[in-house]
N, C-alpha and C positions, 0 to 999 in steps of 0.2 A: 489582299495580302498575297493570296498566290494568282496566279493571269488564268484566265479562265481556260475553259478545254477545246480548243480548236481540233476537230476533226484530221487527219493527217491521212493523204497518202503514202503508202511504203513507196520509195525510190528505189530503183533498181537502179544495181550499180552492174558495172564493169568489173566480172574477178577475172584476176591474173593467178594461174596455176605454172608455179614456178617445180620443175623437174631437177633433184642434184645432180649434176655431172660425174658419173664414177671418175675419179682417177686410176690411171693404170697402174697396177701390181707394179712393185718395187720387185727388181728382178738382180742378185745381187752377184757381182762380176767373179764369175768363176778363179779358185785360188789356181794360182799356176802349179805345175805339177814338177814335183824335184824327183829326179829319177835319185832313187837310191842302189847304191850296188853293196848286193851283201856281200859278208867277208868270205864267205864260201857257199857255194852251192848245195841248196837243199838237196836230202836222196830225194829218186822219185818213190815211190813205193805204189805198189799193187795188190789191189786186195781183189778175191774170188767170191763171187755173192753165192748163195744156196743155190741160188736159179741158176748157175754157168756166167754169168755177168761177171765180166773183170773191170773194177773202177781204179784208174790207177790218177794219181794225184801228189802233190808235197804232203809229206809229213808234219804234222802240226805238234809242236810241239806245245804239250797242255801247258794250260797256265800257271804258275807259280805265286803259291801264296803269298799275301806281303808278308815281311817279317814280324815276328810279335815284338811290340817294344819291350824292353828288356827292362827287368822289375828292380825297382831301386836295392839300392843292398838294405836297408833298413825298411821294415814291413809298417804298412798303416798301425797294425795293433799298436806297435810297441811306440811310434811317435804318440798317440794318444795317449799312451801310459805315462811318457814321458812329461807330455803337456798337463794330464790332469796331474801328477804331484809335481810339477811345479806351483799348480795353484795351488792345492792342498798345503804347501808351505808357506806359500802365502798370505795364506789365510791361517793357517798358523802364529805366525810371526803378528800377523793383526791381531791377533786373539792373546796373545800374550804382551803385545804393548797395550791393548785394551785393559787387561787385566795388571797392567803396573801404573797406567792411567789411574784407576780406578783406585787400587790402593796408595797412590800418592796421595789424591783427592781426599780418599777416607783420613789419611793421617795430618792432611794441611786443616778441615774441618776440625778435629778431633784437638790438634793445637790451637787454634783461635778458642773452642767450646772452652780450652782449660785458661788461656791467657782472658777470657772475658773473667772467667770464675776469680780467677786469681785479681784480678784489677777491682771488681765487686765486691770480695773478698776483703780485700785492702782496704777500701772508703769504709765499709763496715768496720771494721777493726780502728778506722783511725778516729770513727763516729763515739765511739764507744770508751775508746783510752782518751780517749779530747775531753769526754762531757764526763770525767771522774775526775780528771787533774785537775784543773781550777771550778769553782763556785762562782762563777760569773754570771749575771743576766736577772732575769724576774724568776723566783719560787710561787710555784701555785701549791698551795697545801689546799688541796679537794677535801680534806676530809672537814675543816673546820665551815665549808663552802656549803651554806644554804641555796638551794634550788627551787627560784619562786615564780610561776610563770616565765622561763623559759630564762630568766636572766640569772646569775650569777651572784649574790651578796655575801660579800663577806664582813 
């Protein structure tokens, strides 16, 4: 099934040691330079160090804050306030068509409960005046009616 085990020399191979080539730094083409001319010449100014040392130099003018964005006329508080009783009446106005819901419901109920009574009502009543008016059909007089083994003899 499997080939038997033949003895093996290692073969020595030939390696190739391959080295990456750096490429050269991307070196990127200096922006051209716009001479700008200010609208007026800085002062120079001169300053006197502790030590006798005069640095004289432009004036720098310090930096200037950016401006703060300017605050709506209507404050966060008060839109929330605003937004929550809008819901608030919205939920309102649900709660109150809920509750007209609701008691429509109870009095559509409450009318079927008395139109069933009344239509019941009726077949009873019509049961009762029916079977006094005429003397129609078979009379069982029970009382003359012997009970003998589970049959009837009259």
């Amino acid at each position: 099934m499997y080939p038997k085990h033949t003895p093996h020399v290692p073969v020595q191979r030939a390696v190739e040691v391959h080295q990456p080539t750096p490429y050269p730094p991307a070196v990127p083409a200096p922006a051209p330079l716009v001479p700008v001319q200010p609208g007026t010449v800085p002062a120079v100014a001169s300053i006197v160090l502790p030590d006798g040392r005069v640095v004289t130099g432009y004036a720098i003018n310090p930096a200037q804050p950016e401006p703060v964005a300017a605050k709506p006329a209507v404050s966060r508080t008060a839109v929330n306030v605003a937004v929550g009783g809008a819901g608030f009446l919205a939920v309102c106005g649900g709660l109150v068509l809920l509750t007209s819901f609701i008691a429509a419901l109870t009095a559509f109920i409450t009318q079927l409960i008395i139109l069933a009574a009344v239509i019941f009502g009726g077949w009873i009543a019509v049961q009762l005046f029916s079977a006094r008016g005429h003397q129609g059909g078979t009379t069982v007089n029970i009382h003359k009616a012997v009970i003998k083994r589970n049959h009837f003899h009259g």
